[in-house]
C-alpha positions as CSV (number, residue, x, y, z in Angstrom):
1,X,0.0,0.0,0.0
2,X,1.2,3.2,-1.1
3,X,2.0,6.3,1.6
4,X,0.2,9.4,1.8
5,X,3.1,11.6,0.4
6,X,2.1,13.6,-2.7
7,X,-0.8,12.0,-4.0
8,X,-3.5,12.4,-1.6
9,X,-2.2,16.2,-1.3
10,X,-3.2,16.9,-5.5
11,X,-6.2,14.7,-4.8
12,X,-7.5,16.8,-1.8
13,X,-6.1,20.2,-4.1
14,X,-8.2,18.8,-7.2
15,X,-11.4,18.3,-4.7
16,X,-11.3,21.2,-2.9
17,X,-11.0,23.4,-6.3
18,X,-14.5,21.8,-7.2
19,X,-15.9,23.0,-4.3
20,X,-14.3,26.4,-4.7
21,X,-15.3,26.2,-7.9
22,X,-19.2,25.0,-7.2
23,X,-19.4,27.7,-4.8
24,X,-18.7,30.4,-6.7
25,X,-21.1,29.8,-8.9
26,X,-24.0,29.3,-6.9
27,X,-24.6,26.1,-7.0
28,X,-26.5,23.6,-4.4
29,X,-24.9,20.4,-4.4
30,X,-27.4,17.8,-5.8
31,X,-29.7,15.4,-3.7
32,X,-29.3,12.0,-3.6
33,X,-32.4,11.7,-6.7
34,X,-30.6,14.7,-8.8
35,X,-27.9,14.1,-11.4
36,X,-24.3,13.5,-10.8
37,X,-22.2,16.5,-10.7
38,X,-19.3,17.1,-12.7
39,X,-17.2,14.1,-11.8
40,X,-13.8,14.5,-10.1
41,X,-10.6,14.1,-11.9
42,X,-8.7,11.0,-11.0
43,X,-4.9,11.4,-10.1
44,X,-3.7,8.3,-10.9
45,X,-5.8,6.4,-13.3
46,X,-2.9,4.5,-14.9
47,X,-1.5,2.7,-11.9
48,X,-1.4,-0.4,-10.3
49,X,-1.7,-2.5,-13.5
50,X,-4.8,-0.4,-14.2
51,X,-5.6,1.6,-17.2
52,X,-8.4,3.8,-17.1
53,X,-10.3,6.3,-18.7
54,X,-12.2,9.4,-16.6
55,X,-15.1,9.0,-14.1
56,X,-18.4,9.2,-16.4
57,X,-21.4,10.0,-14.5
58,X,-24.7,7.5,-14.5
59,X,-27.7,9.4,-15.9
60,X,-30.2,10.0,-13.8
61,X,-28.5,9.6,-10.5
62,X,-26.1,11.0,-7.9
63,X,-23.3,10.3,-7.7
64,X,-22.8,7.5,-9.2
65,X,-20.0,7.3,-12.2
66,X,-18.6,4.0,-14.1
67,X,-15.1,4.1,-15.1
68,X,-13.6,1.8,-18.1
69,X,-10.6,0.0,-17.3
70,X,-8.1,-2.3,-19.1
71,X,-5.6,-4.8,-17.3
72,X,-3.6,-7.8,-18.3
73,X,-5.5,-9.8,-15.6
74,X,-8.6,-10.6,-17.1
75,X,-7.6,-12.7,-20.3
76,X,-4.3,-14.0,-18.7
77,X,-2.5,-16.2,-22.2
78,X,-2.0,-19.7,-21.0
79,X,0.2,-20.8,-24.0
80,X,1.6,-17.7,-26.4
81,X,2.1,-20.8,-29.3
82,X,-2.1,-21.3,-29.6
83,X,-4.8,-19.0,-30.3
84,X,-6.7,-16.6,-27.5
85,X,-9.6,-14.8,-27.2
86,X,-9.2,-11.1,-29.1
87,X,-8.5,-8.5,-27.6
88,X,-6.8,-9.8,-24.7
89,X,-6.7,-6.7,-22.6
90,X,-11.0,-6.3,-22.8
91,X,-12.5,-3.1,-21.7
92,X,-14.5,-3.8,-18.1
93,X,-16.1,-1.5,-16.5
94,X,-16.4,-0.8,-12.1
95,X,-19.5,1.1,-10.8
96,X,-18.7,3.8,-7.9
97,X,-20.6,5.5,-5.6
98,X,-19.4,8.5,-4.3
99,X,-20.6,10.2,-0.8
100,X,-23.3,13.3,-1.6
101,X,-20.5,15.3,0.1
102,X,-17.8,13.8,-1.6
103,X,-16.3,16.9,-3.6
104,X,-17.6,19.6,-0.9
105,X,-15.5,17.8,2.0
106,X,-12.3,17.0,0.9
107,X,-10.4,17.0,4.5
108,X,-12.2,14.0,5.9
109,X,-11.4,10.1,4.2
110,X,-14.1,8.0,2.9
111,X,-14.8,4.7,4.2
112,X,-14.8,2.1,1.2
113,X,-17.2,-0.9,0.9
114,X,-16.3,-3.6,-2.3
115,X,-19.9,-4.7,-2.9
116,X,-19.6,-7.9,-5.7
117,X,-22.3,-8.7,-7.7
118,X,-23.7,-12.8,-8.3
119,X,-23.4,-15.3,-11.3
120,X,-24.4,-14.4,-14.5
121,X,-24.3,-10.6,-13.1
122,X,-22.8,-7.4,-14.2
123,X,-21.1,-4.4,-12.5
124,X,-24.3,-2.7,-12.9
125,X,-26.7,-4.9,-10.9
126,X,-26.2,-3.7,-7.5
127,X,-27.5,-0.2,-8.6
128,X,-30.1,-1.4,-11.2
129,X,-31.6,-4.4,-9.5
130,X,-30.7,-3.8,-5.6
131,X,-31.1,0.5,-5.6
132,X,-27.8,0.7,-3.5
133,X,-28.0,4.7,-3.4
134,X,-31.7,4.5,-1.7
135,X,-30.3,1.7,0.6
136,X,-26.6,3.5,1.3
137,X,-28.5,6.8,2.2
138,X,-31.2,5.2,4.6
139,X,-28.5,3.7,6.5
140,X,-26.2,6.6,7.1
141,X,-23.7,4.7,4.7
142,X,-22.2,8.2,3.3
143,X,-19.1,6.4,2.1
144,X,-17.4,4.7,-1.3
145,X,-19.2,1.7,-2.7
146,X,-16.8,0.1,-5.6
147,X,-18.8,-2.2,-7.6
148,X,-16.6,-4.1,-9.9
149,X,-16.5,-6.7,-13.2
150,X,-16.6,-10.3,-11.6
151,X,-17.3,-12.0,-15.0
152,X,-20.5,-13.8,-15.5
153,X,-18.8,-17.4,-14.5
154,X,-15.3,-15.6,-13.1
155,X,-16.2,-17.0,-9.6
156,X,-13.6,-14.3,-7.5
157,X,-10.7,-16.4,-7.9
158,X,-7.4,-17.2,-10.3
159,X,-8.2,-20.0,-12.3
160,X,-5.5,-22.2,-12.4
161,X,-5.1,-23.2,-16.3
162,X,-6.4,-22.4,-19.0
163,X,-10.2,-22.7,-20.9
164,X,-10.5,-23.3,-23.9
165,X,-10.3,-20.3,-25.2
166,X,-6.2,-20.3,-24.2
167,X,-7.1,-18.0,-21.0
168,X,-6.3,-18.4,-17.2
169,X,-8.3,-15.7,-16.1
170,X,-7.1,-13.7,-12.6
171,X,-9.9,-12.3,-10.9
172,X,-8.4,-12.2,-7.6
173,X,-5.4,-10.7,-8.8
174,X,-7.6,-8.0,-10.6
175,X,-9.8,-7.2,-7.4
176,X,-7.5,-7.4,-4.7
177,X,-3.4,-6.9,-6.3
178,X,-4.7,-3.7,-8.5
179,X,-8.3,-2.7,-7.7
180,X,-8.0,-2.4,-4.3
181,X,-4.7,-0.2,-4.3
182,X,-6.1,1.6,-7.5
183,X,-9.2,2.8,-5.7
184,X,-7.0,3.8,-2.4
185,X,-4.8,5.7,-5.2
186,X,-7.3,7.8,-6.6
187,X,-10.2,8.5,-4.3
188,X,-10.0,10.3,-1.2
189,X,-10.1,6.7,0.9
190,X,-8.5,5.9,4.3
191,X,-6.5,3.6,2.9
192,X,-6.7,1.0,6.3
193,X,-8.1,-2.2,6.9
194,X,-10.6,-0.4,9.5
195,X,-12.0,1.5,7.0
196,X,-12.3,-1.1,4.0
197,X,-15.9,-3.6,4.0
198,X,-16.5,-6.0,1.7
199,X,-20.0,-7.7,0.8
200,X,-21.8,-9.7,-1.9
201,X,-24.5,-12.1,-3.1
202,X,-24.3,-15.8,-4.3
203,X,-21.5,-15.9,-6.4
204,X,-19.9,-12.8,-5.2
205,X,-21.2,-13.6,-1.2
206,X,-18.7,-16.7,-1.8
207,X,-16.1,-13.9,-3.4
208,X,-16.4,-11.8,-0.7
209,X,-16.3,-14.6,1.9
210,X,-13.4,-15.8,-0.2
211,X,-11.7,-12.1,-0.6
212,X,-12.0,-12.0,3.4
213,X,-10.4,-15.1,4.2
214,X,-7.2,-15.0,2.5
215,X,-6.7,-11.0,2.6
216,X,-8.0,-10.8,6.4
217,X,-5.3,-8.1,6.0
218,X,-7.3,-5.8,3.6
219,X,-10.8,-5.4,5.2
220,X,-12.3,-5.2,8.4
221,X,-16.0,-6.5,8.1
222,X,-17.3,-9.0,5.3
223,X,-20.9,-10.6,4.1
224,X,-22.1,-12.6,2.7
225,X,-26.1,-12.7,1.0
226,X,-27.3,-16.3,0.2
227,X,-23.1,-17.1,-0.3
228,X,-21.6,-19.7,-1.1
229,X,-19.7,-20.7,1.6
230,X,-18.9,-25.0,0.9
231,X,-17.6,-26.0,-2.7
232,X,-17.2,-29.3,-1.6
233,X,-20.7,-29.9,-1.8
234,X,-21.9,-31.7,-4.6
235,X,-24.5,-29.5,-5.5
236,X,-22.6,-26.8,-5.3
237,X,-19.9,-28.4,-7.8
238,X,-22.4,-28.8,-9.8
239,X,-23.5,-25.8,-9.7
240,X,-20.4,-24.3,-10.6
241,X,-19.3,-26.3,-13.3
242,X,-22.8,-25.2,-15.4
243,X,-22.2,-22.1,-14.7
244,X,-18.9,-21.7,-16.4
245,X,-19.7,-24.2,-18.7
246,X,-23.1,-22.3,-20.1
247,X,-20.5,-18.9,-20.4
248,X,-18.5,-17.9,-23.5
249,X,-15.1,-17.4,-21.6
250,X,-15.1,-20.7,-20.4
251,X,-17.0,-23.3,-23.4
252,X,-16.7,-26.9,-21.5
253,X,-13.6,-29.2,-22.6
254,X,-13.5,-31.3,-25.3
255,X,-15.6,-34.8,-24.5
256,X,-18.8,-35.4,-23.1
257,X,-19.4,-34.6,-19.4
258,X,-19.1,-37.4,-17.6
259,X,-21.0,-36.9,-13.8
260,X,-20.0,-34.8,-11.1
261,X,-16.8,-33.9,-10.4
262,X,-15.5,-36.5,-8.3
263,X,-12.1,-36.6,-6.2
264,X,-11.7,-40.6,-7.1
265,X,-11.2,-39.7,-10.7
266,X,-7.8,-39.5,-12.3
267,X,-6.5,-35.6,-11.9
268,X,-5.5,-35.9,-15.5
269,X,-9.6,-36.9,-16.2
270,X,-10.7,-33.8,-14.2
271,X,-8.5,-31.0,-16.3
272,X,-11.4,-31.8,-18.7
273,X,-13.8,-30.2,-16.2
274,X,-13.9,-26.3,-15.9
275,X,-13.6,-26.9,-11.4
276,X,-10.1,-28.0,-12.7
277,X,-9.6,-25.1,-14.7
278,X,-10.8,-22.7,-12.0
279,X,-8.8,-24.7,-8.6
280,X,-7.2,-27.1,-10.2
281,X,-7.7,-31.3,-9.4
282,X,-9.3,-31.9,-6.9
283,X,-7.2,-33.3,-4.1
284,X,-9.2,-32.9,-0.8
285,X,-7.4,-35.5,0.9
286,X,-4.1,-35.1,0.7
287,X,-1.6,-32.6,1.9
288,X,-1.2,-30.9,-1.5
289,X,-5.2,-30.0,-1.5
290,X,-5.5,-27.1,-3.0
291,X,-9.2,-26.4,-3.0
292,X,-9.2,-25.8,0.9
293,X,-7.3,-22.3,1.0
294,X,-10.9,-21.9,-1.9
295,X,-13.3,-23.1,0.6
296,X,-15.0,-20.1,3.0
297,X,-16.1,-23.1,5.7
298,X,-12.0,-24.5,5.1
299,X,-10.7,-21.1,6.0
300,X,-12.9,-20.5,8.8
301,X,-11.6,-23.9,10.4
302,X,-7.6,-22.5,9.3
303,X,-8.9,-19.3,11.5
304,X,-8.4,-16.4,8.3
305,X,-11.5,-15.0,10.2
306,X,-10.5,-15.0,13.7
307,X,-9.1,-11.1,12.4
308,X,-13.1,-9.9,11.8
309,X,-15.3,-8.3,14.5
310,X,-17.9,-7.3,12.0
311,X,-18.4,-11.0,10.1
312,X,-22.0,-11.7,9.0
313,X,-24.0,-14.3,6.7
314,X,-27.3,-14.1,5.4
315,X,-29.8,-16.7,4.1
316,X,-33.5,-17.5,3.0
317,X,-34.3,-21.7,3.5
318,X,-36.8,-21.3,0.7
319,X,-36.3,-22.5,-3.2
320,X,-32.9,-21.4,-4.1
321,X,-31.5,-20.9,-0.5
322,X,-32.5,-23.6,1.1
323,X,-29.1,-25.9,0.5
324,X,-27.4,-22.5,1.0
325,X,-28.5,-22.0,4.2
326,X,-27.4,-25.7,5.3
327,X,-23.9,-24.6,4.2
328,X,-23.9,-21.0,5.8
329,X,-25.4,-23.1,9.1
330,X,-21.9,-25.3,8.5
331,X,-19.8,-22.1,8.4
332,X,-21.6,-21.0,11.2
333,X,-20.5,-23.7,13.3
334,X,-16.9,-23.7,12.2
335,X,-16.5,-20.3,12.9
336,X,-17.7,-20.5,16.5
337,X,-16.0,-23.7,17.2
338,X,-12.9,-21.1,16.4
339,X,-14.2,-18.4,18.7
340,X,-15.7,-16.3,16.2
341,X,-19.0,-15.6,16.5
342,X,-20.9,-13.6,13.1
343,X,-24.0,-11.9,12.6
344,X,-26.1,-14.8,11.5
345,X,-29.6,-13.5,10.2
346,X,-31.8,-16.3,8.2
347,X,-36.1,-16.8,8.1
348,X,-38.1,-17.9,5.0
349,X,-36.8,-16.4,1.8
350,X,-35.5,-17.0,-1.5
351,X,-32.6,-16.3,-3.6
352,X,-33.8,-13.2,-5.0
353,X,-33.0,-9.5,-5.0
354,X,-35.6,-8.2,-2.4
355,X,-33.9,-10.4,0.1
356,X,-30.2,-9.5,-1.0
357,X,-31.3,-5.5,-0.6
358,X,-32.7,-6.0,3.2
359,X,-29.6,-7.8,3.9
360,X,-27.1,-5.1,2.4
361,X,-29.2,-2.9,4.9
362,X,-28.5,-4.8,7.6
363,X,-25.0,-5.0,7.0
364,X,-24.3,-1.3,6.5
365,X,-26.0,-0.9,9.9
366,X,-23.9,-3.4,11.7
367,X,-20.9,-2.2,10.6
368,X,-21.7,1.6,11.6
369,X,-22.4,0.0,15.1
370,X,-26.7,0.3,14.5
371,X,-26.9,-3.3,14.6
372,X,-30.7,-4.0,15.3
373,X,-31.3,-6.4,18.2
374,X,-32.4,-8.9,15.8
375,X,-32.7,-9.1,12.5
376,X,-35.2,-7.2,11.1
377,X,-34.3,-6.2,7.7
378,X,-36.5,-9.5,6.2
379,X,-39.5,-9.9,7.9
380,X,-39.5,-13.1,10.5
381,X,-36.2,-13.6,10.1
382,X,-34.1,-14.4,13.0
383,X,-30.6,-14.3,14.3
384,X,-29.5,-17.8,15.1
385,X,-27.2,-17.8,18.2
């Protein structure tokens, strides 16, 4: 992580001028429902790996801005000798929302929250589908909320060889080796653990449970909304492998698919399944395993969350959730049985946005310390001890 030597000092210069600038002209800043004003400038938007263009402001609301990066993460070339996907530095794009006050207060360092979006999702989702403004300002939340690419199938981690299409792709390293220092580099951030969250639903609740586990250095408080939190489980393999099966970045290997991935098959038999390509063979058994350092319940029994006060998992038991919620209750138990005890909130509900938004409510309470006595956000749910 970078000091606070000259950069933060040109980023405070270039925010305060705005406000000069908006005040001498009259201007009110906007509401929360008005458009975004003019955006700031970033300092260092070609850093960290990271190419970028400017901030461009999302119609019709405040202030919320996507920026367009590039980075040699995404499409990572397996084998320079075979054909790759074109172009292999793909434009992607990261949501941000600012703080109302964010160009009017440039002494004071944002809080930042990483909120990940689900499978077959987009950087967009939280604001289109889950209104993360409305739910950000009713909970006090006036902080940064980074919204990044995950890829439809990308499932928050480095895959460990390549698809088909010649491409390791390195999520992780994209989100947490660039983004994370990127953000810190050009927003006015307090660039601590204390003051980073991190939070997401299915797919990117087990990314963010992920994230939290192995950088336990990097954030202070994590969720998880109907995550996946065991990758062990057979359903949940399967689940996976459709997923990056029924994607274009990752068509399923040559041959026909043969049952579910198993750990009794040959590991050269399993590099034709796309779990191999993402974590490589599966060797749960042995002392060369790598899918445990994967696996959210795996690192809560290696302790990677003993760090977290603020450490909370959410789940419906209806369709969708309900083999979720047998897994979270798993985590749940493994993370007490290490002396941690999380903000478990689960009641009748499905896998399906109106539940995801009450528990990103939730959350942003707890970690500002309004943690309701029980949890309220979903009707009837409960907090389980």
């Amino acid at each position: 992580m970078r000091t606070r030597s000259t950069v933060p000092i040109r980023r405070r210069l270039a925010v305060a001028g705005a406000a000069i600038a908006l005040a001498a002209a009259g201007l009110a800043w906007p509401s929360p429902a008005a458009a975004a004003p003019t955006p700031p400038t970033l300092p260092a938007p070609n850093s960290h790996g990271i190419s970028a263009g400017p901030l461009i402001p999302v119609a019709g609301t405040a202030p919320l801005y996507d920026v367009t990066l590039t980075t040699d993460a995404i499409y990572k070339r397996v084998d320079p000798a075979q054909p790759t996907v074109t172009p292999l530095r793909p434009s992607i794009k990261v949501r941000i929302l600012l703080p109302t006050n964010y160009q009017t207060n440039p002494a004071s360092p944002y809080k930042t929250l990483f909120l990940l979006h689900g499978g077959n999702g987009d950087f967009d989702d939280w604001s289109t589908q889950g209104d993360v403004a409305s739910i950000a300002s009713a909970a006090g939340f006036n902080h940064i909320v980074v919204m990044p690419e995950g890829g439809n199938a990308g499932w928050y981690s480095d895959w460990v060889t390549g698809t088909n299409g010649n491409i390791a792709p390195q999520w992780e390293a994209f989100h947490m080796q660039q983004l994370v220092p990127w953000i810190d580099a050009n927003f006015n951030t307090t660039e601590t653990k204390a003051g980073r969250f991190i939070a997401g639903l299915s797919m990117g609740g087990y990314g963010a449970l992920r994230y939290a586990g192995r950088y336990n250095n990097l954030f202070s408080a994590a969720a998880g909304f109907s995550p996946g939190t065991n990758i062990e489980m057979p359903w949940a393999q399967s689940l996976i492998h459709g997923s990056v099966v029924q994607v274009p970045l990752a068509p399923t290997a040559p041959g026909a698919f043969i049952g579910p991935y198993d750990a009794s098959t040959p590991n050269l038999a399993q590099y034709q399944y796309p779990l191999g390509w993402l974590w490589g063979p599966h060797q749960v058994f042995g002392p060369t395993g790598q899918w445990d350092a994967q696996n959210p319940v795996k690192l809560a029994t290696a302790e990677k969350y003993n760090p977290y006060t603020k450490l909370a998992l959410y789940s419906g038991t209806d369709q969708g959730d309900g083999a979720i919620h047998g897994s979270v209750v798993d985590m749940h138990d493994n993370l007490k049985a290490k002396g941690v005890y999380p903000r478990v909130c689960t009641g009748s509900g499905d896998h399906t946005w109106p539940f995801w938004k009450n528990d990103l409510a939730d959350f942003l309470r707890y970690v500002q310390g309004q943690t309701p006595a029980d949890c309220t956000a979903n009707p009837g749910w409960t907090l389980k001890p």
